[in-house]
C-alpha positions as CSV (number, residue, x, y, z in Angstrom):
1,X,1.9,-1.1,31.8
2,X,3.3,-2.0,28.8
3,X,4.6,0.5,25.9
4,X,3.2,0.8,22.4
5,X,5.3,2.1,19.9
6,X,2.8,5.2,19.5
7,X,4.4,6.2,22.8
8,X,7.6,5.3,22.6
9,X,10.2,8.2,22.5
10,X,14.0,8.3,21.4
11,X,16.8,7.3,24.3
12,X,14.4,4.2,25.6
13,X,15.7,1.2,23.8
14,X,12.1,1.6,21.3
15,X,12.5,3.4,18.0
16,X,10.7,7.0,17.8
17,X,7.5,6.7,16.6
18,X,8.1,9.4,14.0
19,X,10.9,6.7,12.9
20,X,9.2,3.9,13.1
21,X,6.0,5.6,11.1
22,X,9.3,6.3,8.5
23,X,10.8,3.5,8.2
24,X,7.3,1.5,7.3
25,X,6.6,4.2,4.5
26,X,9.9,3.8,3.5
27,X,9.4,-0.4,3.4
28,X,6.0,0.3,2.2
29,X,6.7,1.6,-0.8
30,X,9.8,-0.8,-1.2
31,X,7.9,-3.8,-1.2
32,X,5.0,-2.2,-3.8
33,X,7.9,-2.0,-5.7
34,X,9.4,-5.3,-5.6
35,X,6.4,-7.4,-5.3
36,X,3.3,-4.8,-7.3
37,X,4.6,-2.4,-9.3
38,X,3.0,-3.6,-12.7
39,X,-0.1,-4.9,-13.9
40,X,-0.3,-7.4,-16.5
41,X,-2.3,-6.0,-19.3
42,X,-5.7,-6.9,-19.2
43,X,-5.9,-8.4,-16.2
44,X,-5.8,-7.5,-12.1
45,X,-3.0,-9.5,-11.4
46,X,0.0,-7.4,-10.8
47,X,3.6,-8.2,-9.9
48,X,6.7,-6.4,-9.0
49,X,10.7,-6.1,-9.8
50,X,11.6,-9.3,-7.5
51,X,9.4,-11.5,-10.2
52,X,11.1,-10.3,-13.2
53,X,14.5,-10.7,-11.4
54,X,13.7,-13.9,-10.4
55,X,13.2,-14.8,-13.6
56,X,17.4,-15.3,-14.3
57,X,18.0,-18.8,-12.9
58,X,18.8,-19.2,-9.2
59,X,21.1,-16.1,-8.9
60,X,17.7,-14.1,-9.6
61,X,16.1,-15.7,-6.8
62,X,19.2,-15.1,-4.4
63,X,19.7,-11.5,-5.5
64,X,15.8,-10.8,-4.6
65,X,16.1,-13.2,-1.5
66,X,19.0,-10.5,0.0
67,X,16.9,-7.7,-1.2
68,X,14.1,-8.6,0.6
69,X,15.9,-9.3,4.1
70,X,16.2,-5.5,4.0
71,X,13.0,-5.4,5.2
72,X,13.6,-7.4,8.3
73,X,16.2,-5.5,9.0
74,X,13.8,-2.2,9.1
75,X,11.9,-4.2,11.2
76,X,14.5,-5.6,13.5
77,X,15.7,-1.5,13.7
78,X,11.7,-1.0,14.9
79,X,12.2,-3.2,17.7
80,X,9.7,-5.7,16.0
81,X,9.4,-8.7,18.0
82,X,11.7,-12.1,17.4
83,X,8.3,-13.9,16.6
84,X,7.2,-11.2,13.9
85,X,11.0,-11.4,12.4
86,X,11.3,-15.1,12.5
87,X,8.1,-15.2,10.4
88,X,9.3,-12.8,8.1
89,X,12.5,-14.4,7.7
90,X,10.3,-17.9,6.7
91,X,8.8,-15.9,3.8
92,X,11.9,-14.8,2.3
93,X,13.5,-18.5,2.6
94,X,10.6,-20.2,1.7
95,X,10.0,-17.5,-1.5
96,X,13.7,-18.2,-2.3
97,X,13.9,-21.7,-2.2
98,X,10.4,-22.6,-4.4
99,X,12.0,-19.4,-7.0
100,X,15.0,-21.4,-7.7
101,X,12.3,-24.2,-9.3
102,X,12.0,-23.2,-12.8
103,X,8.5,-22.3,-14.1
104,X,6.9,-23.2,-11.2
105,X,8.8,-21.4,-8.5
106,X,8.6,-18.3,-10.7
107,X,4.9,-18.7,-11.0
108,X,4.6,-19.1,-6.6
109,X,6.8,-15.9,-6.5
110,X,4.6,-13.3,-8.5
111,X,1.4,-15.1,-6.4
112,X,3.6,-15.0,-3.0
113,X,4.6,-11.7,-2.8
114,X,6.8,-12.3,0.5
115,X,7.6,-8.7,0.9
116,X,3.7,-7.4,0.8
117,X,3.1,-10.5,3.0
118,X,6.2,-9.1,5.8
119,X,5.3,-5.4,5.5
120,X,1.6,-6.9,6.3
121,X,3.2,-8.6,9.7
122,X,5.0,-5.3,10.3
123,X,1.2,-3.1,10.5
124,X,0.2,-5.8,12.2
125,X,2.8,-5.6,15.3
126,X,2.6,-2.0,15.1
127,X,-1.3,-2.1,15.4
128,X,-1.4,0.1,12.8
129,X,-1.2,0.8,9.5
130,X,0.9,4.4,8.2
């Protein structure tokens, strides 16, 4: 039988699932932040802090690149598994790397949105969304 993380209680090796349903509000609201915090006026297209940081050449980019692997590790600390993190990881680095592109790399970051996309993979895993 295997575990879910709805069962899973503290001293197991799996988070709490009063932790874990913490620790995804907690990168929830995060990642709104970075990646969907404002709306361009008159339109539905919105973007967060990470595309306005991004903004300052490369050191932008790596600044919101670091921030962002604070997710994973919210994730790795809910016992995610290696698949789920590796694929997170490949959004920040692949976010990062086509930021430090002027113009164009700024443009794929606000439509990206790595850190929506990981806290996506992280409901996912769970099997549910908090």
């Amino acid at each position: 039988m295997s575990m879910t993380y709805a069962h899973a209680a503290a001293g197991n090796g799996f988070a709490s699932s009063v932790d874990t349903a913490q620790r995804l509000r907690r990168v929830q609201r995060l990642a709104w932040v970075l990646d969907a915090a404002f709306r361009l006026p008159g339109t539905r297209f919105r973007l967060g802090i990470d595309a306005l940081v991004g903004l300052i050449p490369v050191g932008g980019s790596l600044i919101m690149g670091a921030v962002s692997l604070y997710i994973v590790w919210e994730g790795w600390q809910m016992r995610l598994p290696p698949s789920v993190l590796a694929r997170m990881v490949a959004n920040i680095l692949l976010e990062t790397a086509v930021d430090a592109v002027p113009v164009a790399g700024d443009i794929f970051d606000a439509a990206f949105k790595a850190n929506l996309r990981n806290v996506a993979l992280m409901e996912q895993a769970l099997g549910r969304k908090v």
